[in-house]
C-alpha positions in Angstrom: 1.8 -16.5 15.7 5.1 -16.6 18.2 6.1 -14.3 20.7 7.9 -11.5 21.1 11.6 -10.0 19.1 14.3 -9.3 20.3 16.7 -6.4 18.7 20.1 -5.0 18.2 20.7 -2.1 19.6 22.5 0.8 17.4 24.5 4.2 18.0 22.7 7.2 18.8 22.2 9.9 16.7 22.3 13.5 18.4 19.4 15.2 18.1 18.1 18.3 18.9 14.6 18.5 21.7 11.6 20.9 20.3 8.9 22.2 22.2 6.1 20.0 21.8 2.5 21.7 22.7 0.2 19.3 23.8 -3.5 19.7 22.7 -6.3 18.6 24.0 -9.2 17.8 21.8 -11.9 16.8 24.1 -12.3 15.3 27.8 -12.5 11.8 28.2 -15.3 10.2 29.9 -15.1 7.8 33.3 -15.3 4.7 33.4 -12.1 3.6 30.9 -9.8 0.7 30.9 -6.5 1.1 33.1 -4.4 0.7 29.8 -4.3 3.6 27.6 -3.6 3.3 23.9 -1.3 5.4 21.9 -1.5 5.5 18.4 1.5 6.8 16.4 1.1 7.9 12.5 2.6 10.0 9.8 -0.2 12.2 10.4 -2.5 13.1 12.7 -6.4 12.7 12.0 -6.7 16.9 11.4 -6.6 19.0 7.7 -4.1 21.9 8.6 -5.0 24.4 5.4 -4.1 27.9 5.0 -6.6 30.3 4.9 -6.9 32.2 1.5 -6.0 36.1 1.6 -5.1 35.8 5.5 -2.3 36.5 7.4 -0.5 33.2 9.0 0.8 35.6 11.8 -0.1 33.8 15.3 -1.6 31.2 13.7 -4.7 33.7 12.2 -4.1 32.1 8.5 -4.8 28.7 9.5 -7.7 26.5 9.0 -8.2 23.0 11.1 -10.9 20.4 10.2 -11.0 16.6 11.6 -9.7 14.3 8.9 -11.9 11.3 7.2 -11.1 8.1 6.1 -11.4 4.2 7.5 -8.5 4.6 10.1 -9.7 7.1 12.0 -13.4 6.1 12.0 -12.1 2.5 13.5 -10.0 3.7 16.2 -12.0 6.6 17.3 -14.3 4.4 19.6 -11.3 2.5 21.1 -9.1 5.9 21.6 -12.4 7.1 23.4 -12.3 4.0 25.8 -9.2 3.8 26.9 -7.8 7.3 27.4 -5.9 7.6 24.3 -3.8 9.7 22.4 -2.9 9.9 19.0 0.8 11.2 18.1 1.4 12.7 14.6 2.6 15.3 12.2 0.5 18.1 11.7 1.2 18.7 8.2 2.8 21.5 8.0 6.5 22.4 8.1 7.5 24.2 11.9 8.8 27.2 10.0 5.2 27.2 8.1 3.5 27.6 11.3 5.4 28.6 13.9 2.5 29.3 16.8 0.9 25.6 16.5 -0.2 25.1 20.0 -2.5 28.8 18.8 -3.3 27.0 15.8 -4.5 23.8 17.1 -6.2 24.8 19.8 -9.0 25.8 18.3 -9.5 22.1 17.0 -12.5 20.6 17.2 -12.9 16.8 17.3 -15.2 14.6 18.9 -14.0 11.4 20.3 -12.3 12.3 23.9 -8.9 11.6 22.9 -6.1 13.9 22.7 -3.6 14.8 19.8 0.4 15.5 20.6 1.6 17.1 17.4 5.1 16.5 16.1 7.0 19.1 14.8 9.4 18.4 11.5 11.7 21.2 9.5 11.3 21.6 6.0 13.9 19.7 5.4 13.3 16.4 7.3 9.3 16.6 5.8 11.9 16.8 2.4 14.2 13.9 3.0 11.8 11.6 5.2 8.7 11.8 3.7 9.5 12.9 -0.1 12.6 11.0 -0.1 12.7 7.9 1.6 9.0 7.2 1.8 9.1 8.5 -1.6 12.1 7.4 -3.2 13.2 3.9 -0.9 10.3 2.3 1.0 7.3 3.0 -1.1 8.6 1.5 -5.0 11.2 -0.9 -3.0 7.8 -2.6 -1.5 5.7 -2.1 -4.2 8.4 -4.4 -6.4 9.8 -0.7 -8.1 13.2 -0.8 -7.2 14.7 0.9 -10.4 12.6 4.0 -9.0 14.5 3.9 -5.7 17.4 6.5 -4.9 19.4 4.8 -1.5 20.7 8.4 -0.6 22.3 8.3 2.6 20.4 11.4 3.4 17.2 10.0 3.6 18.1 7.3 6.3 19.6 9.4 8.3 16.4 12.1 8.3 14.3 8.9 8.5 16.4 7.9 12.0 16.3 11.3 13.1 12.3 11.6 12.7 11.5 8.4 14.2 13.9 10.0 17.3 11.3 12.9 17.3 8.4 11.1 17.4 9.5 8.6 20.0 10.3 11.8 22.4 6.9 12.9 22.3 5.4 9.4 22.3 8.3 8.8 25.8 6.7 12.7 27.0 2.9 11.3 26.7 3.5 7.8 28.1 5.3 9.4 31.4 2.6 11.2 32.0 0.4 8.4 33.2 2.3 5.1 32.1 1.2 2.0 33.0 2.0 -1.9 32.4 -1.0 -2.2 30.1 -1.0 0.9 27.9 0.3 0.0 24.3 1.6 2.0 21.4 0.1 1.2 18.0 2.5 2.3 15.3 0.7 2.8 11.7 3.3 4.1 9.5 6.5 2.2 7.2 8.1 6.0 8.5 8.0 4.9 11.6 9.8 1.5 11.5 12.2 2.4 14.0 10.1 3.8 16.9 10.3 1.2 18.6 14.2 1.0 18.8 13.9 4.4 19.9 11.4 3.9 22.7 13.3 1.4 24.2 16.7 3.7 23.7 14.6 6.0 26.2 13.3 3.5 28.5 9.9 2.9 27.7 8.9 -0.3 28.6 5.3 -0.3 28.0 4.1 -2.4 24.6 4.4 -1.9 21.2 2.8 -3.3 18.3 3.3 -1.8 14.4 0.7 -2.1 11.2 2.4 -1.9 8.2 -0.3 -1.0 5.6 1.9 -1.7 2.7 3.2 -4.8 1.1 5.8 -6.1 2.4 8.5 -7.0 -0.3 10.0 -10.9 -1.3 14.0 -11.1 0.5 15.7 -10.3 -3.0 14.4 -7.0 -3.2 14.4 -6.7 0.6 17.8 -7.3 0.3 18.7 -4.4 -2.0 18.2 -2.1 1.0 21.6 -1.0 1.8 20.2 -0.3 5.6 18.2 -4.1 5.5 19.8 -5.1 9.1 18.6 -2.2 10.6 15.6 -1.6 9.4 14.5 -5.5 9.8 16.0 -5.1 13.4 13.8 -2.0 14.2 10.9 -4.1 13.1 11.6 -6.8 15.2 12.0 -4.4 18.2 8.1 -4.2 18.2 6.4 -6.6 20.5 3.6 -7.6 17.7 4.0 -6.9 13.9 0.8 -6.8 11.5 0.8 -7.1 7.7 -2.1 -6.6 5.4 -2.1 -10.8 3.9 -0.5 -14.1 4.4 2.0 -13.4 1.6 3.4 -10.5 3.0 3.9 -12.3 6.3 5.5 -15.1 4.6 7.9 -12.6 3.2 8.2 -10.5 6.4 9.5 -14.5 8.0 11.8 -15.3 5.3 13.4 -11.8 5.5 14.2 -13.0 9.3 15.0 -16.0 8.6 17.7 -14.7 6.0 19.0 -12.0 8.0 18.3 -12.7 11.7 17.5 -16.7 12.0 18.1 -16.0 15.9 14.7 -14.2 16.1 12.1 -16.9 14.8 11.8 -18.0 17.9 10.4 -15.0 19.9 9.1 -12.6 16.5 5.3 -12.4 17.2 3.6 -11.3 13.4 0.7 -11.9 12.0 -1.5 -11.3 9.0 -4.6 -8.4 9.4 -6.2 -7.6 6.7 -7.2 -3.8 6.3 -11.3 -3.5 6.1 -13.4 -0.3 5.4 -16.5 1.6 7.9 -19.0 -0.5 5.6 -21.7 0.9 7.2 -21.1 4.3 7.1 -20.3 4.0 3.1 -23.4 2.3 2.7 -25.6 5.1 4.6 -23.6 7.9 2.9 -23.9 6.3 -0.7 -27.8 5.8 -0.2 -28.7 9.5 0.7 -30.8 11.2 -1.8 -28.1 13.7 -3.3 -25.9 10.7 -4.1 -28.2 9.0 -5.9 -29.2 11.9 -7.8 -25.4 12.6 -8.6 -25.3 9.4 -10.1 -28.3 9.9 -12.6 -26.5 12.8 -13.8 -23.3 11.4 -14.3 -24.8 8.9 -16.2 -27.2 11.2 -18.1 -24.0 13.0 -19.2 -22.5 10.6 -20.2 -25.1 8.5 -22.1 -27.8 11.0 -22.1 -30.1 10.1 -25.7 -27.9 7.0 -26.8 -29.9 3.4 -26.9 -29.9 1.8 -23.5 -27.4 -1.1 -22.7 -23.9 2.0 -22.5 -22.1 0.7 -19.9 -19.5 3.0 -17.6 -16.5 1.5 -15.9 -14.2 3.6 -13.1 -11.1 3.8 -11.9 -10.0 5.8 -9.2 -6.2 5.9 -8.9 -3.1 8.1 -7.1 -0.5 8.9 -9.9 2.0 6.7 -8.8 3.7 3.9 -10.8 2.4 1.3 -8.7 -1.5 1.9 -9.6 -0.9 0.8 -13.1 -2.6 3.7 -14.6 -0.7 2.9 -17.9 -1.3 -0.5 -17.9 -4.7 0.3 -17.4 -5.0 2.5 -20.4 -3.5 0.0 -22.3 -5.7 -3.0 -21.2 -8.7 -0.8 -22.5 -7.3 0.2 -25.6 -6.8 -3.8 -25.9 -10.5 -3.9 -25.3 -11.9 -1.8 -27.6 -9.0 -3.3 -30.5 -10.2 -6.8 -29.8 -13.8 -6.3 -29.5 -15.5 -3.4 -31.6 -19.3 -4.2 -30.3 -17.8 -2.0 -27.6 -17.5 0.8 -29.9 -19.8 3.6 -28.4 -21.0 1.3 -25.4 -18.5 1.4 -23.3 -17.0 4.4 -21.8 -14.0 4.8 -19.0 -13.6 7.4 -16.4 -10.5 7.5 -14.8 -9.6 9.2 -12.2 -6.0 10.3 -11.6 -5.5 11.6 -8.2 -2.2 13.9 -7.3 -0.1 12.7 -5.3 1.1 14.6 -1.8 5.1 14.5 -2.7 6.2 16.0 -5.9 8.7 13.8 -7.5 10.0 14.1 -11.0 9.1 10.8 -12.0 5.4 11.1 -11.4 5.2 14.2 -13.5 7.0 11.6 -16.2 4.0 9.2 -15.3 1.5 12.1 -15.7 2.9 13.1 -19.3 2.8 9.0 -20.2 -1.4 9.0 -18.9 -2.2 12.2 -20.3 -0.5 10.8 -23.7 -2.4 7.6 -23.7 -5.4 9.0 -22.9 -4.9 11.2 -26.0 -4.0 8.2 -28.1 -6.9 6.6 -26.9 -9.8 8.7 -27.3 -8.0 10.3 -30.9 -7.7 6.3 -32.2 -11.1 5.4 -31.1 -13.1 8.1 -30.5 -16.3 9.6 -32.4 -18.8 12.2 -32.7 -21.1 11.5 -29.2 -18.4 9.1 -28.0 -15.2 9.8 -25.8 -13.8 6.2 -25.0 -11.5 7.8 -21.9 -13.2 10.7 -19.8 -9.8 12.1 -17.8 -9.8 13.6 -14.3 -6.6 14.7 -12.7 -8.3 15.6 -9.6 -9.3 14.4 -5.8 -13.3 14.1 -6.0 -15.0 14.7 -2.7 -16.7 11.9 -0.8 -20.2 12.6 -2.1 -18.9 12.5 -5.9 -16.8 9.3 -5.2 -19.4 7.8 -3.8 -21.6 9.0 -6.6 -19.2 7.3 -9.5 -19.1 4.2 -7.7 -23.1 3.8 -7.6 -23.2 5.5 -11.5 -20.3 2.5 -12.5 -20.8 -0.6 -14.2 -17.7 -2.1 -14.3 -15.1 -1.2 -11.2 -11.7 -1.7 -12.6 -8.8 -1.8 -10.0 -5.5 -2.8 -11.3 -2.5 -2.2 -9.2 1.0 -3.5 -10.0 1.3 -3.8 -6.2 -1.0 -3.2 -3.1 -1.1 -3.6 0.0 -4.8 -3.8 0.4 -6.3 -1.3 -2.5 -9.3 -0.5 -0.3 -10.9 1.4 -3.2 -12.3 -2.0 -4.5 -14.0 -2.3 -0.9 -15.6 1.1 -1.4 -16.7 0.3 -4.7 -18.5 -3.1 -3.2 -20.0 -1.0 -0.5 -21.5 1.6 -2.0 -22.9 -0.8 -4.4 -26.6 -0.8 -2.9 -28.3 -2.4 -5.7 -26.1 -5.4 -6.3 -25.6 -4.6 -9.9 -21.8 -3.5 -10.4 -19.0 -5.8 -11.2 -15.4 -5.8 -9.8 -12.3 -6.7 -12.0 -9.6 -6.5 -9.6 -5.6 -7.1 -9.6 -4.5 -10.7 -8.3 -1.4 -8.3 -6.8 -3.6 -6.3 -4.8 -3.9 -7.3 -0.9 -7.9 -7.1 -1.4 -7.8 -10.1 -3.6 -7.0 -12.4 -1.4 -10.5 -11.7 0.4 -12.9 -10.5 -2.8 -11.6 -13.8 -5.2 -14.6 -15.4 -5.0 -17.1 -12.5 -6.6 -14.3 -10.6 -8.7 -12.2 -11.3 -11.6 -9.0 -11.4 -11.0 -6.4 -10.1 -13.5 -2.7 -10.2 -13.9 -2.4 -6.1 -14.7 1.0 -6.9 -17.2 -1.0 -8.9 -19.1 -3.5 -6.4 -21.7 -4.9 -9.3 -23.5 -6.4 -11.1 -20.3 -7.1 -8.2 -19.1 -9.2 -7.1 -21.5 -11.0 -10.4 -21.9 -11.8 -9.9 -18.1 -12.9 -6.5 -19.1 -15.6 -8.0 -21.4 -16.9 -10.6 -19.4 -17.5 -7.7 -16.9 -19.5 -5.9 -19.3 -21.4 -8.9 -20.6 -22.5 -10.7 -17.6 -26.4 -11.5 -16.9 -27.5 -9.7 -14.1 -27.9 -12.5 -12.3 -24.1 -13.3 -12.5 -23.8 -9.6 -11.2 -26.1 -9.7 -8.4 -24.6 -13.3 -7.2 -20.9 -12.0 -7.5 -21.6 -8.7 -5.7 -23.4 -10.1 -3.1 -20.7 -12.3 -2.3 -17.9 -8.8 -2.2 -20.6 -7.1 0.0 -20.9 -9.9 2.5 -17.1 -10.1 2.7 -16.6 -6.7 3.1 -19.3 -6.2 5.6 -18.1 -9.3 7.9 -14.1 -8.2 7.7 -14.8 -4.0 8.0 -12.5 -1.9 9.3 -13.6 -2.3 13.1 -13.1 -5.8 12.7 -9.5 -5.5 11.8 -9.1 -2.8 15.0 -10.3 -5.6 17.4 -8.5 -8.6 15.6 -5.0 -7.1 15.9 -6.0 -5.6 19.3 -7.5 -8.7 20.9 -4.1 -10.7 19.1 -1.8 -8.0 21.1 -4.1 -7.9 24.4 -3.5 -12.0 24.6 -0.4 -11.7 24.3 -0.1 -9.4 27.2 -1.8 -11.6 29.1 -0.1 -15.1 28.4 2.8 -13.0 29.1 1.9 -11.8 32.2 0.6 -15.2 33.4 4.1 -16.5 32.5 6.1 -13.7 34.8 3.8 -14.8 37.7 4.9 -18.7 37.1 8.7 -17.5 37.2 8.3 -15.5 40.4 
């Protein structure tokens, strides 16, 4: 890793101030570092759901419930211990709720950080998040770009909302800035913060995760805004990328477009971990297990032992390779008939947050499969392709992932895919088997104990797909041992401290270095 980037500074864009309630979730104890940290997402770690058969006058028709997941478990503790805050969208459109401060306050969350909502029309939640999250970063980086639509409009919304958020994140910091506090960026929304924090004199550090995968310079160069948005990357003082390959691309993108700032860019690779523990203790309660004898009773319930049950849990979006999936099975079950009636897949298709008209194309093209499938193949008893177009909770996930034989994960692109981690760590008896995309950012760390695939190719695919189903459980035991290891060592805390500690010695050598000067 180098040191720090510079950046180009751009025209400003005119936009209006909102009132910005500021919400406190829970004191913080004594004792803290001097620096705070402030972390800055798409979201904020809260549900915001309306209340059925309520009136959303005054906020009475709203319900708030802390958020799960990985993230927010990992920098929980570290929020706690250094004052922090984390900055977000609430979820909701302002017109949607227009008494948040009554709505939020009655937010519960344990941690002793506080939450700064920011608020976002319709129509920039419309153009920013559906369109270009939607429809320019997400399939650009995920090596889609025939799905991209370079509408003017959504760069602009996307400057104006990174102009929001960096007024509330400038509002927070000047209320008890100091030299060491540091704003952690998680978002590819946010790309530009940094610009804008600097635009509005904050001078405190910044450091940005991006938790997809960062795309090779020819389609990086398709982006009719590429200057700017490479710029407002390099405006951050650290930049963190899931694997060395999207690093590599993140250089040669500078090295392209701004050779200047090789010197001074300061990047590194990250990898992206899960709470291992805590998907270990949840997957070994009693009810899980349970849940998983049923699943498997109903699904094999009277046939001769030896049926084996393979998963995949996927969002409807083009760059899970849902279809390719399908067909990879379908390949499977052509190629090798002893799998006739043994061998049964549940996929799980879960909706997506933006409605776009081509993932209701890409729902039609599943669903279709899936009907191809199971009316080719299928038999009295047997139904080759058990289809869920749903999000199961935590306690059925985990309950699938302990019932499953076979885990198969096959993204066209990824920047982690931290699915396949779940899958290895809810794995308690060592038994399960992970076939895995060589395109996902996991398989750079699970290689050893899963079979990697090339998802385009259906043949080798389904030849992986076999081996799966036919290994000794020895094979099994040995292979999984070696996923559960790795993703135990490398969890999600890990990653918190690695980029952390990265971006804290920085600080330092730089700070040693102004004292030589002077």
């Amino acid at each position: 890793m180098s040191a720090n980037a510079a950046v180009s500074a751009f025209p400003d864009l005119a936009v209006a101030d909102s009132a910005v309630p500021d919400v406190r979730l829970a004191e913080p104890s004594a004792g803290r570092p001097a620096g705070r940290l402030v972390v800055v997402s798409d979201r904020l770690p809260i549900v915001l759901a309306r209340k059925d058969g309520l009136s959303r006058e005054n906020g009475r028709g709203w319900r708030v419930s802390p958020a799960g997941g990985a993230l927010i478990s990992a920098l929980t503790p570290v929020l706690r211990e250094r004052r922090g805050v984390w900055i977000g969208w609430p979820g909701a459109a302002s017109e949607e709720v227009p008494e948040l401060r009554k709505v939020l306050a009655g937010a519960i969350q344990e941690g002793g950080f506080s939450l700064r909502p920011v608020l976002l029309d319709a129509e920039e939640q419309r153009l920013c998040y559906g369109g270009f999250s939607g429809e320019v970063v997400w399939p650009l980086f995920h090596d889609l770009p025939a799905d991209c639509s370079f509408e003017p409009a959504h760069w602009q919304a996307f400057l104006r909302v990174n102009r929001k958020f960096a007024r509330v994140a400038a509002r927070t910091l000047a209320r008890g800035a100091a030299g060491t506090d540091l704003v952690w960026v998680h978002d590819h929304l946010l790309m530009n913060l940094a610009v804008e924090l600097r635009r509005l004199g904050v001078s405190c550090r910044t450091a940005f995760f991006l938790h997809l995968p960062f795309p090779t310079p020819d389609l990086f160069l398709k982006l009719p805004w590429r200057e700017r948005l490479l710029a407002g990357l390099l405006a951050f003082d650290q930049v963190g990328f899931q694997t060395e390959r999207d690093l590599a691309n993140f250089l040669a993108c500078v090295r392209l477009l701004a050779p200047a700032a090789l010197q001074t860019v300061r990047a590194g690779a990250f990898p992206i971990g899960v709470d291992a523990r805590q998907i270990e203790e949840r997957a070994a309660r009693p009810e899980v297990e349970e849940r998983a004898a049923a699943l498997r009773a109903a699904l094999f319930g009277g046939k001769p032992r030896g049926c084996k049950l393979v998963i995949g849990v996927d969002r409807i979006d083009r760059a899970k390779g849902i279809p390719e999936k399908l067909r990879a099975f379908a390949e499977a079950l052509t190629r090798y008939p002893q799998l006739h009636e043994k061998v049964t897949l549940v996929q799980v298709a879960v909706p997506s947050r933006e409605s776009l008209p081509r993932r209701d194309v890409l729902r039609a093209e599943i669903e279709r499969l899936v009907g191809e499938i199971n009316g080719y193949f299928g038999r009295p008893g047997w139904v080759p392709v058990h289809y869920l177009h749903r999000t199961l909770d935590p306690e059925e996930l985990l309950a699938y992932y302990r019932a499953a034989d076979v885990a198969l994960v096959t993204p066209l692109k990824a920047g982690m895919n931290l699915g396949a981690k779940e899958y290895c760590a809810a794995n308690l008896e060592n038994r399960g088997a992970l076939v895995l995309s060589e395109f996902a950012g996991a398989a750079a760390q699970l290689g050893d104990g899963a079979l990697l695939v090339n998802p385009f190719d259906a043949q080798g695919t389904a030849r992986a797909l076999r081996r799966a189903l036919r290994m000794t459980d020895r094979e099994r035991a040995v292979r999984m041992r070696k996923l559960r290891d790795e993703v135990r060592r490398h969890d999600v805390s890990w990653w918190a401290g690695s980029f952390l500690a990265s971006t804290l010695a920085e600080q330092t050598q730089r700070a040693a270095a102004l004292r030589q000067a002077r």
